[in-house]
N, C-alpha and C positions, 0 to 999 in steps of 0.2 A: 374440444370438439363440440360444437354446437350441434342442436336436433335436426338441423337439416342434414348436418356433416354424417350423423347418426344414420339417417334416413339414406344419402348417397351411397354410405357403404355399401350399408344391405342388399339394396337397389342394386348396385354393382354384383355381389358374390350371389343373388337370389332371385335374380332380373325374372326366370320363370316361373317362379313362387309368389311372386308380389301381386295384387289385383288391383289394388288401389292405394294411395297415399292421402291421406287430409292432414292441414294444420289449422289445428283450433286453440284458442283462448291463449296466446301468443306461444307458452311452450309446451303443449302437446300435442305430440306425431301420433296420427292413428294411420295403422295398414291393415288392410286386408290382407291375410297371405292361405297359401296352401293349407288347409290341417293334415295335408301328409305329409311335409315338412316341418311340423311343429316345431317337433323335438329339435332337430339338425338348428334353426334357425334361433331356436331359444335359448340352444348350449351356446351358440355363436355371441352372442346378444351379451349372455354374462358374463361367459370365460376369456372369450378373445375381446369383447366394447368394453369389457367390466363393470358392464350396468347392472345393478341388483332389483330382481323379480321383486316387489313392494307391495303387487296385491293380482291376484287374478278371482275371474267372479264370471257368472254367466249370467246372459236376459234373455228373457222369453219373448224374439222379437217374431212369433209367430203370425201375429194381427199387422206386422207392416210388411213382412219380406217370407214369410211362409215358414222361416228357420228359427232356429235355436244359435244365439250368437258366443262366445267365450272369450273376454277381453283379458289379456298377459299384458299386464302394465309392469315394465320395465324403470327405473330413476338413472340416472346420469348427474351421479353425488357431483361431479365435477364443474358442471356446467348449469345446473339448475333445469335440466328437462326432463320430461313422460316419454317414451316411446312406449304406444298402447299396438300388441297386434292384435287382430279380430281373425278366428275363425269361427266359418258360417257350419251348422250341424242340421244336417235334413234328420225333422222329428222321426223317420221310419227307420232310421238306423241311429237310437241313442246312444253313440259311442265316440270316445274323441282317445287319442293317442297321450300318454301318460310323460310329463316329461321331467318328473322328478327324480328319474335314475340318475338326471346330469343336473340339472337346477332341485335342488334338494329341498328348494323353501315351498317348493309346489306341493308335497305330500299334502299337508291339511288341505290347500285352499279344494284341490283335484276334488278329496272325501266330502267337502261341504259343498261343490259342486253335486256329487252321487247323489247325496241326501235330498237337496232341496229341488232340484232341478231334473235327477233320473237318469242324468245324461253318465255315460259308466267309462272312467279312466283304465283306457287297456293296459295288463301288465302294468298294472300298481302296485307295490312289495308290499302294502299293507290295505286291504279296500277292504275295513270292516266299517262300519257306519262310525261316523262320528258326532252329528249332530243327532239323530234318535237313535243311540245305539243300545235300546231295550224294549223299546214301547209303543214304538210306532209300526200302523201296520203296512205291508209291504203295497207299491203300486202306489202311496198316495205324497204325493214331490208339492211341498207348499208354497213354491215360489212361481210353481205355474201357472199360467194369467188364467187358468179354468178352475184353479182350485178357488174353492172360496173360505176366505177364510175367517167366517165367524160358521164353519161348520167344524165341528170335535169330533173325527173318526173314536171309535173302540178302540182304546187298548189292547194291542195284542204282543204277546209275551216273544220275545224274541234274544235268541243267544247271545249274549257280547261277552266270546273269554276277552282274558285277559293274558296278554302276552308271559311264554312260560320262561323260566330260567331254571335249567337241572343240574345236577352235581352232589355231588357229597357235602351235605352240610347247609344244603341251600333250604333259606325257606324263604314265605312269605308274610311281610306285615302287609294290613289292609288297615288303612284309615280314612274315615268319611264313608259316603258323602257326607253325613249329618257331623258337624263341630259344633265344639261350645263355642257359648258367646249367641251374638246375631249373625254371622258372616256366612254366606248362598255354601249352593254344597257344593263337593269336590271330592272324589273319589282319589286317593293317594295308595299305588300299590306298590312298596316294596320290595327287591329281592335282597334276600340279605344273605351275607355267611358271616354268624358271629353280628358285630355287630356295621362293619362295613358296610354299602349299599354297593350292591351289584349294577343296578338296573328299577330304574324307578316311573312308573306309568301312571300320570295323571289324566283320569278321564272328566270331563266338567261337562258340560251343556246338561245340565239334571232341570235347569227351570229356563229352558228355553221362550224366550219373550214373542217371536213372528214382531219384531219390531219392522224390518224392511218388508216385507207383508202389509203388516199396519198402512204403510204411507202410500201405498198404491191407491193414485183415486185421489188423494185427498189433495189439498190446497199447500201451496208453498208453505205457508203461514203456519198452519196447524204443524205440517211436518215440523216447523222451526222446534215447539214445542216439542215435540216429542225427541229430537235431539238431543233436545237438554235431560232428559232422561232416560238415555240408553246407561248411564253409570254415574252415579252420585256423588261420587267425587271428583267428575270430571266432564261436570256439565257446562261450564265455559270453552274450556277445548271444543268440544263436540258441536257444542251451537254456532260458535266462529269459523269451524271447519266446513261446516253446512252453511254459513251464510256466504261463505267465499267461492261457495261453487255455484251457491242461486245466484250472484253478485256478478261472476263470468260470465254466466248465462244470459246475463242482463247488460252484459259489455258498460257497466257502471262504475261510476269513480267515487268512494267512498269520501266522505267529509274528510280534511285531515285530521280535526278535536276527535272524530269519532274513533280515527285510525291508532291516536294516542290514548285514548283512554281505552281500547280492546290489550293494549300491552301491557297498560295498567292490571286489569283485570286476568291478562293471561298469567304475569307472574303474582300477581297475587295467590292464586289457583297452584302455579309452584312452590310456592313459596309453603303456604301449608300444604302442600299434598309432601313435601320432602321433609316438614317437621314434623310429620306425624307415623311419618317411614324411619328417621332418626330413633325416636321413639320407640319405635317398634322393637329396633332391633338392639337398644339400650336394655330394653325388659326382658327379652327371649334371654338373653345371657347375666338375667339378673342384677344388671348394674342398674339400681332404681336414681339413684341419684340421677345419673344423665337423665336417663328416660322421662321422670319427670321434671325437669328444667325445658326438654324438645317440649313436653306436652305444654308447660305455661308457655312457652314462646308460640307455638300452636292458639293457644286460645288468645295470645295477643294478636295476632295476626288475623283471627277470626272478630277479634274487637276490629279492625280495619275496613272487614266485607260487611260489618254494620254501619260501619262511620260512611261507608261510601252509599251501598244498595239497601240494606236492613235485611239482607240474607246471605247467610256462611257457602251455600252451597251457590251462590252468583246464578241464580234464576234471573231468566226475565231481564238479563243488562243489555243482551245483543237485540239486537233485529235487522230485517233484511233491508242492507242498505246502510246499516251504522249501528247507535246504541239508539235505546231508549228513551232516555232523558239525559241531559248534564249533571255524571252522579259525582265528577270531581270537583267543579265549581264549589266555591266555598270550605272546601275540606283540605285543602293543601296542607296548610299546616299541620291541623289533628294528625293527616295521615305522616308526612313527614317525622312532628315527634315518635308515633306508636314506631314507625320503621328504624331509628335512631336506637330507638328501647331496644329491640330487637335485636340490631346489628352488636351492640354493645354487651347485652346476656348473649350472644351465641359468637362473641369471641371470647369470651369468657371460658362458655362452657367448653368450647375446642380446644382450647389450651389444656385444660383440666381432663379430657378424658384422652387427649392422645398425651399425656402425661401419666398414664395408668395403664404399666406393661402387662398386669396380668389381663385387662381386656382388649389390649392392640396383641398377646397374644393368643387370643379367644377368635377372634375375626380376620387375622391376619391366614393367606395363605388357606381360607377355608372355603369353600367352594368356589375353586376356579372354573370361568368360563373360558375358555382356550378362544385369542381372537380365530384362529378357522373355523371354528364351529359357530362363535358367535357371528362369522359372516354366512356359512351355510345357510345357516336357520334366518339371518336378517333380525339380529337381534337388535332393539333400537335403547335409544335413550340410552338412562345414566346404567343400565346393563349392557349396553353394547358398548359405548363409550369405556367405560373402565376397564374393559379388555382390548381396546386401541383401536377401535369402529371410528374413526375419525366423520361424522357426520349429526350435525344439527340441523332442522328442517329451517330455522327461525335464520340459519347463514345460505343453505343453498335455495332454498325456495321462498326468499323472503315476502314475508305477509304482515298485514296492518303497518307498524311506521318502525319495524327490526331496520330495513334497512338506512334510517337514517338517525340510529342512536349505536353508541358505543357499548359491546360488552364481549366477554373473554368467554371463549367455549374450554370449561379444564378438560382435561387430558390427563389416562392413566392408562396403564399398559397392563398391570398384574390379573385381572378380570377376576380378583376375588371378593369376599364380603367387605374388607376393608377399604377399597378401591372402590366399590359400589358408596359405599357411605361416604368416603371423601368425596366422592364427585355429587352427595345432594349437600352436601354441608358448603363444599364452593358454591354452585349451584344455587343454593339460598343468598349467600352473600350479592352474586351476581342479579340475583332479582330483587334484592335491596336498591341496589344500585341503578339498576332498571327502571324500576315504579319512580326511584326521585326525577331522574333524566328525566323520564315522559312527563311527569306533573310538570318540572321546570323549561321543557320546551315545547308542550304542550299552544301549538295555536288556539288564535280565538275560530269564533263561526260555529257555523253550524254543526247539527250532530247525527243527519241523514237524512238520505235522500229518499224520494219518493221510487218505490221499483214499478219498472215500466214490464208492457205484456212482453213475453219469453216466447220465441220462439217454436214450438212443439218439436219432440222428438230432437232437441238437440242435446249436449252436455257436456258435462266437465267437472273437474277434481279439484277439491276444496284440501288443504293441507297443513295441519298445524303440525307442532311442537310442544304436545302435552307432556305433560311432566313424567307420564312412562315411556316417550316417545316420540315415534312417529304415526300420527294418525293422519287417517285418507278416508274422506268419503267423495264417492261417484254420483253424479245426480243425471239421470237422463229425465229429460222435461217433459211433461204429456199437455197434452189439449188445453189451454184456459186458465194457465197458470197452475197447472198440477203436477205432481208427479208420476212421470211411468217407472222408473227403478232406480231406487234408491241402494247404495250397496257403504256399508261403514265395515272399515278395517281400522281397529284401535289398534295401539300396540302390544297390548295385552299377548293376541290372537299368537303374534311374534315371539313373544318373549316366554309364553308358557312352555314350547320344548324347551327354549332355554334351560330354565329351571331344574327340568330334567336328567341334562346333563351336565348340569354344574354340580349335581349332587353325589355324582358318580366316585366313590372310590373313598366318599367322607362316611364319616358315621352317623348313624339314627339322628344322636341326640343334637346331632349341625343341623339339618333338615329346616325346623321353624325359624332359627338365624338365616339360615342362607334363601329360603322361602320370602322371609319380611324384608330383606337388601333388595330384592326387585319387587315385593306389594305391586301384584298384579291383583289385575280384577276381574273375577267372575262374571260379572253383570257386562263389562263390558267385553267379554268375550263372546257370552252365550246369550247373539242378540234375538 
């Protein structure tokens, strides 16, 4: 079923709900519909289309149409489309109808809606703040085109319990926000009897950044930069993802050398972001051996993002329109042997630790994500995947030059720590295999084009396949090549209830194993 087929349904079962239909940037369907049919049309949308809820977010399109707009962007794993609907909200009644009773991945987005925007999800089973849920004072919504924001309200002290669990025997552990190490904070509460976990509540946004704030106003260009640092270790995804949706906006055709070297550089980026996740979760269960073999493979691998750019974290490779400079030219081989090194220590090391029962029975069977809940919540990447999420962004929405090289998306069904680790440890192997393909079919030419002026007030959705997932970011275009709302959905955002209920039923001491199998990120949560 293709997006128009999408679109006819609806149109059929909601013909008096509908107000408009548009299609933009070949596969995204945006409708206008009723917001008193929200709910009805969004339960329809995931349950009966089976398209999954992937990001909703509102704009403050007060200065063009007098309203507050709320965009339900829907995917259609199957076919590769957006079905976005738009409800329109008159500022004098901030209230819009809650539809996460039936589409259940809406809980967050609904509450980061409340926070930044004021607008209030009626009958939401949980509407306590989530984005300032201590510190901010009431009445002041920072995503609103009035607020401004290099101004710093007071601090003012405000309630955020935390969700109870009673019973005989029940208590509570509290950990964080502050951790050892360097790593942002994260408040971790919780319920236990004995030493099992009842019920576990992670609260984050402790160092909220106003990054989508930030880029209001400002120039495509500068934004690009600050993409690359919404999260440190997944500054490539992020910048690629933002240059694909200025790139649509621009109705522009990327170089093809530029298209193979972004693939280059995206699995590089997985490549260490999963050996340094191996690692993690070699150490948490004290197998130092593994752990550090993942880390030397890790810093070989980072030998590579210098042979290529002269930087590990891949600043500064993309830009709008292609890359850079030609950072593969000349490096073919270097890079080749370092990736051979690689492939060859980490079939090694595979061998050797699923060879070691007492740690395949440490990790085995230990925090399962049950595939229904990991589709509820839209769990992405090598956490959703290892619970039988059958979806890769890089197969159904292909980007840069995926779809004209070969590679194998693995597959597992148990959704436990084990499962999660096999699928980065394939996962590396496959982006071995990746980086040589593109260097070896890599065309010549150029490495980008010039971007021409952007329309105003149009936009569209930029969509990788970072290493925790599925990331989306929304770009609507403002006056003179700026932007008017920028909105980033990492997977993170997805995968942290995950978390939550994967750890349900395990004990205390699984917690930082089963936590480091999906190495989410703070930073790119709490933009």
């Amino acid at each position: 079923m293709n997006g128009d087929s999408l679109s006819m349904k609806l149109a059929e079962k909601f013909s008096d709900n509908i107000c408009s239909y548009t299609r933009a940037n070949s596969n995204e369907h945006y409708m206008e519909v009723d917001p008193k049919n929200i709910l009805e049309i969004c339960t329809h949308i995931n349950r009966e289309l089976g398209c999954q809820l992937v990001s909703m977010f509102a704009a403050d399109e007060r200065a063009l149409s007098g309203l507050f707009v709320i965009y339900y962007t829907f995917a259609d794993r199957q076919n590769g489309q957006l079905l976005i609907l738009e409800t329109k909200h008159n500022p004098g009644n901030p209230a819009f109808i809650s539809i996460c009773s039936s589409v259940h991945a809406a809980a967050l987005y609904e509450r980061e809606i409340q926070d930044l925007f004021g607008l209030v999800p009626l009958e939401h089973p949980d509407p306590r703040r989530l984005v300032f849920h201590s510190n901010w004072p009431e009445g002041q919504f920072p995503l609103r085109k009035d607020f401004d924001g290099r101004f710093r309200p007071a601090r003012a002290k405000v309630e955020a319990p935390f969700m109870k669990v009673t019973g005989e025997g029940v208590f509570e552990i509290p950990v964080g926000p502050v951790h050892a190490g360097i790593i942002e904070p994260g408040h971790f509460r919780f319920s236990v009897a004995g030493d099992p976990i009842i019920n576990l509540e992670a609260r984050l946004y402790y160092v909220h950044k106003g990054i989508e704030k930030m880029c209001e106003g400002e120039s495509l260009e500068k934004c690009l930069y600050i993409s690359e640092r919404i999260s440190g270790d997944e500054t490539f995804t992020n910048s690629l993802a933002y240059c694909q949706a200025v790139e649509k906006l621009a109705g522009m055709e990327v170089p093809a050398r530029a298209r193979y070297t972004r693939v280059v550089f995206a699995e590089l980026e997985r490549l260490t972001s999963h050996l340094g996740d191996l690692a993690g979760i070699c150490l948490d269960v004290a197998y130092g051996f593994a752990a550090f073999q993942f880390r030397m493979m890790r810093g070989w691998s980072y030998g590579i993002a210098d042979e290529l750019c002269g930087m590990r974290f891949l600043r500064s490779v993309n830009r709008l329109g292609g890359v850079r400079k030609d950072f593969v030219a000349g490096s073919e081989s270097r890079v080749a042997e370092l990736l051979q090194k690689i492939r060859a220590e980490l079939t090694d090391t595979v061998s050797i630790i699923k060879a070691n029962t007492l740690f395949i029975d440490r990790v085995e069977n230990t925090g399962v994500l049950q595939l229904e809940t990991a589709n509820d919540l839209n769990a992405v990447g090598p956490g959703g995947r290892a619970s039988g999420v059958r979806y890769d962004v890089r197969r159904t929405f292909p980007y840069a030059a995926y779809s004209e090289l070969k590679f194998h998306v693995p597959e597992h069904n148990n959704g436990d720590v084990n499962c999660r680790m096999n699928m980065k440890m394939e996962e590396c192997f496959e982006s071995i295999d990746l980086i040589l393909g593109a260097i070896q079919a890599m065309p010549s030419g150029k490495i980008y084009e010039p971007l021409p002026d952007i329309k105003p007030y149009s936009f569209a959705f930029g969509m990788t396949e970072a290493p925790r997932g599925e990331n989306i970011h929304w770009i609507m275009a403002g006056e003179n090549n700026t932007v008017y709302r920028y909105k980033v959905r990492t997977p993170s955002f997805c995968n942290w209830p995950a978390v939550c209920h994967a750890v349900k039923g395990n004990i205390v001491p699984d917690f930082p194993v089963i936590n480091k199998s999906f190495n989410l990120s703070y930073a790119g949560n709490d933009l």
